[in-house]
MMTF fields as JSON, N, C-alpha, C and O atoms, coordinates in Angstrom:
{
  "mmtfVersion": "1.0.0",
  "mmtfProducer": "UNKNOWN",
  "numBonds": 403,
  "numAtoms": 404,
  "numGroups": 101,
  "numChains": 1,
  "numModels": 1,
  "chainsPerModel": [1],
  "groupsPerChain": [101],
  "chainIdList": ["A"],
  "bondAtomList": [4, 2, 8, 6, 12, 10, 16, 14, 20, 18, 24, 22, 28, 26, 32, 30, 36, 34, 40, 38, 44, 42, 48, 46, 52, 50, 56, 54, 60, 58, 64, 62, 68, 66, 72, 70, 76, 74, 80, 78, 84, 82, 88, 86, 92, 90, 96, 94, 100, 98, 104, 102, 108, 106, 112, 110, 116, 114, 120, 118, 124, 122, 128, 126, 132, 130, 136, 134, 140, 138, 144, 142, 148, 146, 152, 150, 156, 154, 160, 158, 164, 162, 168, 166, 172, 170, 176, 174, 180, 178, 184, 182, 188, 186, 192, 190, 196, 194, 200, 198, 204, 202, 208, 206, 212, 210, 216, 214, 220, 218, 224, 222, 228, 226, 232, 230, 236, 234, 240, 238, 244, 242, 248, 246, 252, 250, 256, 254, 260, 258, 264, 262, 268, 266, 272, 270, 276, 274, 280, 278, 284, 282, 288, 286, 292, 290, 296, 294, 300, 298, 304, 302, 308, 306, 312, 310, 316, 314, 320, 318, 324, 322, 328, 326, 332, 330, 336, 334, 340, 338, 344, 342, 348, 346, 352, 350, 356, 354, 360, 358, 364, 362, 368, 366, 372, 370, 376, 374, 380, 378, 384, 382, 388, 386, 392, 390, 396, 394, 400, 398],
  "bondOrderList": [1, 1, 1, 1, 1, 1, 1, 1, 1, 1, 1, 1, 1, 1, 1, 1, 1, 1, 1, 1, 1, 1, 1, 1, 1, 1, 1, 1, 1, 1, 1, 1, 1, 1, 1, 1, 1, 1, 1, 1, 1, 1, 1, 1, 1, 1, 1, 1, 1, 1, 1, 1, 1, 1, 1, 1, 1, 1, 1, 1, 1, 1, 1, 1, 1, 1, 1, 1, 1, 1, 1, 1, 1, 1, 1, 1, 1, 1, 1, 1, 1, 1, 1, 1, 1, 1, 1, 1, 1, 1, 1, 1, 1, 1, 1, 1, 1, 1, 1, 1],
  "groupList": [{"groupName": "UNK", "atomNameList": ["N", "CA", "C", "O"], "elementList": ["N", "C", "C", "O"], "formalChargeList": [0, 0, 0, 0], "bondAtomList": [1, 0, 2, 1, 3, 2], "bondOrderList": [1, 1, 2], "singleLetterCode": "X", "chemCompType": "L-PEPTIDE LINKING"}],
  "groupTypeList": [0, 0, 0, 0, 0, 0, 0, 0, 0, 0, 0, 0, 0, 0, 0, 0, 0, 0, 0, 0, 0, 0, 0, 0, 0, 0, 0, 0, 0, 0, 0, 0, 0, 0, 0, 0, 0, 0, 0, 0, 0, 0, 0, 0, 0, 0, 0, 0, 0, 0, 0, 0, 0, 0, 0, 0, 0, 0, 0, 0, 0, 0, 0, 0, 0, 0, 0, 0, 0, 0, 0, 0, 0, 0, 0, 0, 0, 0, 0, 0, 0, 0, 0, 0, 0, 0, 0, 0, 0, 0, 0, 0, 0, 0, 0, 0, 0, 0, 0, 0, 0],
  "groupIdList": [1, 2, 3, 4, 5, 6, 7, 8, 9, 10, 11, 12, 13, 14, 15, 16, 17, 18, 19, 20, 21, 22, 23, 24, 25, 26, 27, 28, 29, 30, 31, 32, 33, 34, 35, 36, 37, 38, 39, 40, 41, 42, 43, 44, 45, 46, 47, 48, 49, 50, 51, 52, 53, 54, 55, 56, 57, 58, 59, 60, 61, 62, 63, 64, 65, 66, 67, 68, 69, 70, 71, 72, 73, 74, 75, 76, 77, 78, 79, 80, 81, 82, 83, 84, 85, 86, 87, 88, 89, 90, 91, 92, 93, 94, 95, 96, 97, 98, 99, 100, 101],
  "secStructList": [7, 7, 3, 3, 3, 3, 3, 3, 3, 3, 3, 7, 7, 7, 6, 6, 6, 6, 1, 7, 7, 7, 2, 2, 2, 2, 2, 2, 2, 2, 2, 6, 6, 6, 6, 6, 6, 7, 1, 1, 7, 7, 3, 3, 3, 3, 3, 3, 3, 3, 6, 6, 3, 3, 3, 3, 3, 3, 3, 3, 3, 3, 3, 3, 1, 7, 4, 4, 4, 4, 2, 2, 2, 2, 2, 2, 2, 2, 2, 2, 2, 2, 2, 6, 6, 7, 1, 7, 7, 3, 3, 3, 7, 7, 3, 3, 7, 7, 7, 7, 7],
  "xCoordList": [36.357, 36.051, 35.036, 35.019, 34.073, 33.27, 33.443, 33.623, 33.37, 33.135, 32.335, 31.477, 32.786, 31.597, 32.326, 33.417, 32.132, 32.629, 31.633, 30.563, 32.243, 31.589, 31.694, 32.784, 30.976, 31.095, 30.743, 29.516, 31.57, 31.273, 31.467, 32.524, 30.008, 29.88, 29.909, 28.917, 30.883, 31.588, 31.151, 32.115, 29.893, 29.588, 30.651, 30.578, 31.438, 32.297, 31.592, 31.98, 30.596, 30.332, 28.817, 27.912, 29.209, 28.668, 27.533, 27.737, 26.615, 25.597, 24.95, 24.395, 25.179, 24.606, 25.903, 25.683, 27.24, 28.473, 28.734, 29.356, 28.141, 28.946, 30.238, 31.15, 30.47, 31.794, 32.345, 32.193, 32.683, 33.617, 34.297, 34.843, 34.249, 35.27, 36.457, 36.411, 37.455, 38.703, 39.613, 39.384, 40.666, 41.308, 41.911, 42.096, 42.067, 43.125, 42.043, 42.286, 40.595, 39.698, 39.491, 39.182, 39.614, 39.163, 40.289, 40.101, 41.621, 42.665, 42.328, 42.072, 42.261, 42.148, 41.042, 41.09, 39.986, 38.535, 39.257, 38.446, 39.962, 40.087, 41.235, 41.458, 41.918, 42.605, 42.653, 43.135, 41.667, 40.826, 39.544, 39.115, 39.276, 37.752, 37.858, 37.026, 38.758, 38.675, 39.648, 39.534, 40.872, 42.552, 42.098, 42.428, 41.423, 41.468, 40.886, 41.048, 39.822, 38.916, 39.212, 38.807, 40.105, 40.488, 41.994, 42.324, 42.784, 43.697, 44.101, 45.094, 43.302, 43.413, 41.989, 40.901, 41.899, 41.046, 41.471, 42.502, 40.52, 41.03, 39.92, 38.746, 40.593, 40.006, 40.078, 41.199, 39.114, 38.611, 37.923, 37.109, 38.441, 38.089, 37.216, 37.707, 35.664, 34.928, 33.943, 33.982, 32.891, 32.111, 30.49, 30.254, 29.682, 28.314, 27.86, 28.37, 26.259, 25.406, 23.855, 23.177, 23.603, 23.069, 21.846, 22.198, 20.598, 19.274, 19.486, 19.227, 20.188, 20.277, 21.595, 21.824, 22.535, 23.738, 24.416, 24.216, 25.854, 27.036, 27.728, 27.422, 28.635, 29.136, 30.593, 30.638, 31.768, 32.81, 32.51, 31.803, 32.792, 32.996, 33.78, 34.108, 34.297, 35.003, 34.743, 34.483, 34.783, 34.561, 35.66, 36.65, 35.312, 36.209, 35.678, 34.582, 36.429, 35.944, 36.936, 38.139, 35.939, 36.632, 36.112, 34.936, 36.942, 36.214, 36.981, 38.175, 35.759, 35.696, 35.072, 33.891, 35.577, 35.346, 34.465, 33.787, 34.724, 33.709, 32.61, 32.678, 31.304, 30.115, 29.803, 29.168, 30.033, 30.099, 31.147, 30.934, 31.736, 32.546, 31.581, 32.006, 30.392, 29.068, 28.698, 28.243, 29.097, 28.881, 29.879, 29.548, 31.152, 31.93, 31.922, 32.715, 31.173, 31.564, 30.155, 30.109, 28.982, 27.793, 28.252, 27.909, 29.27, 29.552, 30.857, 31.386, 31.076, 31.991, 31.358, 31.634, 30.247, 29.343, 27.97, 27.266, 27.879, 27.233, 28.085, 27.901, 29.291, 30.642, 30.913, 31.22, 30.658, 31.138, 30.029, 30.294, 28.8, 27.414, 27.013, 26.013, 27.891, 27.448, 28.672, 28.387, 29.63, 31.058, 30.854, 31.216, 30.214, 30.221, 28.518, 27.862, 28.308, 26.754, 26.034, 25.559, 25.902, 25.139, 24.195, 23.789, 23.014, 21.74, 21.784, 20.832, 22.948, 22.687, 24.205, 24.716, 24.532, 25.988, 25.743, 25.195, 26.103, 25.434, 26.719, 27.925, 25.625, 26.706, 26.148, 25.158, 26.844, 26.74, 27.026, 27.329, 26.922, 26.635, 27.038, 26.314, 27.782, 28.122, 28.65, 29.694, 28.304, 29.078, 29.756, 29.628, 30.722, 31.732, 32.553, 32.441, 33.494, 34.045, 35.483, 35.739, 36.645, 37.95, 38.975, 38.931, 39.891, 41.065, 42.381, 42.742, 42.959, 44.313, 45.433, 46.133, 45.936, 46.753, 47.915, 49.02],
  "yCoordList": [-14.047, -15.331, -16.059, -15.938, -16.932, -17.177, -19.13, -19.54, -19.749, -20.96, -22.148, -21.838, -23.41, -24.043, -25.081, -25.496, -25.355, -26.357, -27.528, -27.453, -28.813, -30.064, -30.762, -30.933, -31.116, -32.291, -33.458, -33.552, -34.954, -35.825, -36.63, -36.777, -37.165, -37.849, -39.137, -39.682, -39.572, -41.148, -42.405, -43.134, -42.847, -43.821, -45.258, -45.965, -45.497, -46.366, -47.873, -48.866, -47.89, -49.464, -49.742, -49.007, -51.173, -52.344, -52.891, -54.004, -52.386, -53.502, -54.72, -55.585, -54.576, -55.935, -57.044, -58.065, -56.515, -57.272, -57.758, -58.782, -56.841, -57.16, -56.478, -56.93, -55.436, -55.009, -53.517, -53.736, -52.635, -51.778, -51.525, -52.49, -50.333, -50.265, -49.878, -49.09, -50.578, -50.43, -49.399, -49.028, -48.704, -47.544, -47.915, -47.143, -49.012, -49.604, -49.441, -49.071, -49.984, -49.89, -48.416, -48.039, -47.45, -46.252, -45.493, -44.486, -46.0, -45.494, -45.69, -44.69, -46.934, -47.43, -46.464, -45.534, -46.83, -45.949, -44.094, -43.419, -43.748, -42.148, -42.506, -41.821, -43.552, -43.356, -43.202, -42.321, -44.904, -45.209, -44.0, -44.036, -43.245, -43.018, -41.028, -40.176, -40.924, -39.401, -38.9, -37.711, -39.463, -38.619, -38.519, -37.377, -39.157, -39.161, -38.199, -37.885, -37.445, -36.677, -35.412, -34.391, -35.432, -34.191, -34.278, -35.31, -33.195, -33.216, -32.591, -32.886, -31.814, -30.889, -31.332, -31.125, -31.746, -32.054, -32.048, -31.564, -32.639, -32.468, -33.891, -34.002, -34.783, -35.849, -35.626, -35.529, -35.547, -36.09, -37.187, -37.715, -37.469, -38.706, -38.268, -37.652, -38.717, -38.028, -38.927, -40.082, -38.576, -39.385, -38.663, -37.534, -39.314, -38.972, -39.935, -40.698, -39.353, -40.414, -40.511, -39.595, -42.084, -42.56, -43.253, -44.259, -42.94, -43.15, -43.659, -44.719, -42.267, -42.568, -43.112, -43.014, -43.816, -44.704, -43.999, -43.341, -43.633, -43.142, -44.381, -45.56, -44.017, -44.088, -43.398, -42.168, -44.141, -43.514, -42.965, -43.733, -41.67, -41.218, -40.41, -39.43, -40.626, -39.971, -38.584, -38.931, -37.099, -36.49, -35.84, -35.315, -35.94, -35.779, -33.834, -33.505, -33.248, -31.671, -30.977, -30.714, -30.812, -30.272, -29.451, -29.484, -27.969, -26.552, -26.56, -26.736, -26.278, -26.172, -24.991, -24.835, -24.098, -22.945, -23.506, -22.767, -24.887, -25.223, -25.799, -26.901, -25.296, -25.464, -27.109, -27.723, -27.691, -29.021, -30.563, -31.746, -30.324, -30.771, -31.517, -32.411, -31.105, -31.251, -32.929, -33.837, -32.852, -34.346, -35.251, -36.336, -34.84, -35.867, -36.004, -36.767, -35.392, -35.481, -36.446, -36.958, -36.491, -37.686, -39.134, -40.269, -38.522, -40.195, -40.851, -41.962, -39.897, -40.055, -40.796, -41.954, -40.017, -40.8, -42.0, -42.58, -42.122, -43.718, -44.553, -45.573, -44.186, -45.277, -46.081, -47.263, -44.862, -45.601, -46.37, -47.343, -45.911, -46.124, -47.505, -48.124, -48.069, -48.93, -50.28, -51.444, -49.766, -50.816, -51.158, -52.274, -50.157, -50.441, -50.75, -50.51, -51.195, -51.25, -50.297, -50.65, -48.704, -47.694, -47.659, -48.186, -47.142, -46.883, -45.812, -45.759, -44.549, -43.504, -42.605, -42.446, -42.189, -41.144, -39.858, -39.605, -38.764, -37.491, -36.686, -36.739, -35.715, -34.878, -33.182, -32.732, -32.553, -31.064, -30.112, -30.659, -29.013, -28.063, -26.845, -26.514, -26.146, -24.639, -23.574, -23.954, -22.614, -21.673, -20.891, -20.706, -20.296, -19.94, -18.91, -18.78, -17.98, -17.165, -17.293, -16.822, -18.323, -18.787, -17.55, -16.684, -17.794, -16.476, -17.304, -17.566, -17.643, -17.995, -17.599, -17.47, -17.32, -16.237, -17.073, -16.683],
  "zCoordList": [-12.43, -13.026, -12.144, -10.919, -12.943, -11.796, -12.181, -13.328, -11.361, -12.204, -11.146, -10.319, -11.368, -10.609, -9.321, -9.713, -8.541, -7.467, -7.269, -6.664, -7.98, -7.329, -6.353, -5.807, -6.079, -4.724, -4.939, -4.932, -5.241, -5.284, -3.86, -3.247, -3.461, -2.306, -1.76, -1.275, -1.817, -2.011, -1.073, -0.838, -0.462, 0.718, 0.557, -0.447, 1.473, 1.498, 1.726, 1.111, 2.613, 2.888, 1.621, 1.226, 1.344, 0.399, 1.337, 1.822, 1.583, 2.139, 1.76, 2.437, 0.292, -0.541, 0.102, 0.754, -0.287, 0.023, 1.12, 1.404, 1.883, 3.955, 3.857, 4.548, 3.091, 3.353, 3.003, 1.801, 3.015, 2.887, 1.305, 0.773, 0.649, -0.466, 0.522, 1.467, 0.097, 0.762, 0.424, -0.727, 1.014, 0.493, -1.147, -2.088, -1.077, -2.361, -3.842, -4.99, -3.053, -4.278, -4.422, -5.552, -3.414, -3.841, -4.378, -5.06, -4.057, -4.926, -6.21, -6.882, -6.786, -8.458, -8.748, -9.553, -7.942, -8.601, -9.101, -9.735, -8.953, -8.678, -9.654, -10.652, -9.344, -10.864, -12.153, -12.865, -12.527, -13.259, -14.041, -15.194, -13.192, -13.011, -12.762, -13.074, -12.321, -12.186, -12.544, -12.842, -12.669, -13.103, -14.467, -14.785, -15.645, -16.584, -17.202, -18.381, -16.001, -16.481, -16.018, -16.575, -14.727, -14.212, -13.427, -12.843, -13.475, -13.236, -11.893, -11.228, -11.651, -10.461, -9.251, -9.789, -8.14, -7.25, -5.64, -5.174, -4.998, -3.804, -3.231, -3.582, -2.375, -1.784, -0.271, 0.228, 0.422, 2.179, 2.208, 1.451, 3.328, 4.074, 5.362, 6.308, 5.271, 6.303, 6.859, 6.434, 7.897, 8.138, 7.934, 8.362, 7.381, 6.427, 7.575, 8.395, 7.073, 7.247, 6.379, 5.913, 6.379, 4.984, 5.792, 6.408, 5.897, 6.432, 7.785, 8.355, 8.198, 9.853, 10.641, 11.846, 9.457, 9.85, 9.648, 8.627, 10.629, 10.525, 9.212, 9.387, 7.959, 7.341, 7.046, 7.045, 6.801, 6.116, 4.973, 4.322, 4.258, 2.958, 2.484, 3.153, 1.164, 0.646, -0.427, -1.58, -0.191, -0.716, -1.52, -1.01, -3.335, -4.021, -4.532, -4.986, -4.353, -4.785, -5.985, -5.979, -6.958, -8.656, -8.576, -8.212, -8.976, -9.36, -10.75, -10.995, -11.682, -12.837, -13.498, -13.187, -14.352, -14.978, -16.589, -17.303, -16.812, -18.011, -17.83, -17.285, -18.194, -17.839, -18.365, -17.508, -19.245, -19.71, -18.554, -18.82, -17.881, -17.083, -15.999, -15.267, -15.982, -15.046, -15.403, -14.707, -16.716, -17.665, -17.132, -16.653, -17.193, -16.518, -15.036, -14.485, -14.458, -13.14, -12.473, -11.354, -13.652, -13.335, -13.673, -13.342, -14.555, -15.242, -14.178, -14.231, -13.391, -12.144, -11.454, -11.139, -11.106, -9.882, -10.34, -9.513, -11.675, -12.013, -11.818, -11.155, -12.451, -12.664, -11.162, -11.006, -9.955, -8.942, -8.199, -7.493, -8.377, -7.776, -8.672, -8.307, -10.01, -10.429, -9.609, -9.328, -9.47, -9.608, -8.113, -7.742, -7.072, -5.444, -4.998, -3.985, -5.9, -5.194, -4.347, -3.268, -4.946, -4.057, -4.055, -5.09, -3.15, -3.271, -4.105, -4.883, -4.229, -4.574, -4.002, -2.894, -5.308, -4.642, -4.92, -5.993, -3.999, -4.176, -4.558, -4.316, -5.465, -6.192, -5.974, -6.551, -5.213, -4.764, -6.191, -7.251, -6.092, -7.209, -6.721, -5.783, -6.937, -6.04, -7.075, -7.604, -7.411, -8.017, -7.225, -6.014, -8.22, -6.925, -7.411, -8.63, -6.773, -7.286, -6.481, -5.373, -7.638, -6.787, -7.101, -7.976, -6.074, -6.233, -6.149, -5.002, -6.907, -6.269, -6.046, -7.05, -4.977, -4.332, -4.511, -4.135]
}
C-alpha cells in the first residue's frame, strides 16, 4: 500500500498581537479544525525557525491513503493561518510506504 504523509507546520507566536497561540487555543483549533476531518494523527510540540527567529511549533502529521484528503489538510492550514495571524503555515508532502505491525 502506498499512501501519503502530511506535515502541517503550526508557528505558535502572533506578531501582529504581541503574543503566543496558547496551548488551550491550539487545543480548540485541532478540535474544531482537524478531529472533524481526521481521526487518526499525531501532534509535536517543537522548536522551528521563521526568518531567522527561534519559534515554538506545533507539528500535526496525517498519513492518508486518499489522494483527495490533500484538500482538507490546506483548508487545515488557511483556517489556522487566517484565525492566528500567519505570515504563512507550511505544509510538507511525503509519500510513503506505512506497515503496521
Amino acid at each position: 500500500m502506498t499512501a501519503t504523509t502530511y506535515q502541517i507546520v503550526l508557528g505558535r507566536n502572533i506578531p501582529i498581537l504581541d503574543r503566543k497561540v496558547s496551548n488551550l487555543d491550539l487545543d480548540i483549533f485541532i478540535k474544531q479544525d482537524v478531529l472533524p476531518r481526521f481521526d487518526s494523527f499525531t501532534v509535536a510540540h517543537c522548536v522551528g525557525y521563521w526568518k531567522g527567529k527561534p519559534e515554538d511549533v506545533c507539528v500535526i502529521t496525517i498519513l492518508s491513503e486518499d489522494y483527495y484528503d490533500g484538500i482538507s489538510i490546506n483548508k487545515i492550514a488557511e483556517s489556522y493561518k487566517k484565525k492566528f495571524y500567519q505570515d504563512a503555515v507550511l505544509v510538507n508532502t511525503f509519500s510513503c510506504f506505512p506497515n503496521l505491525v
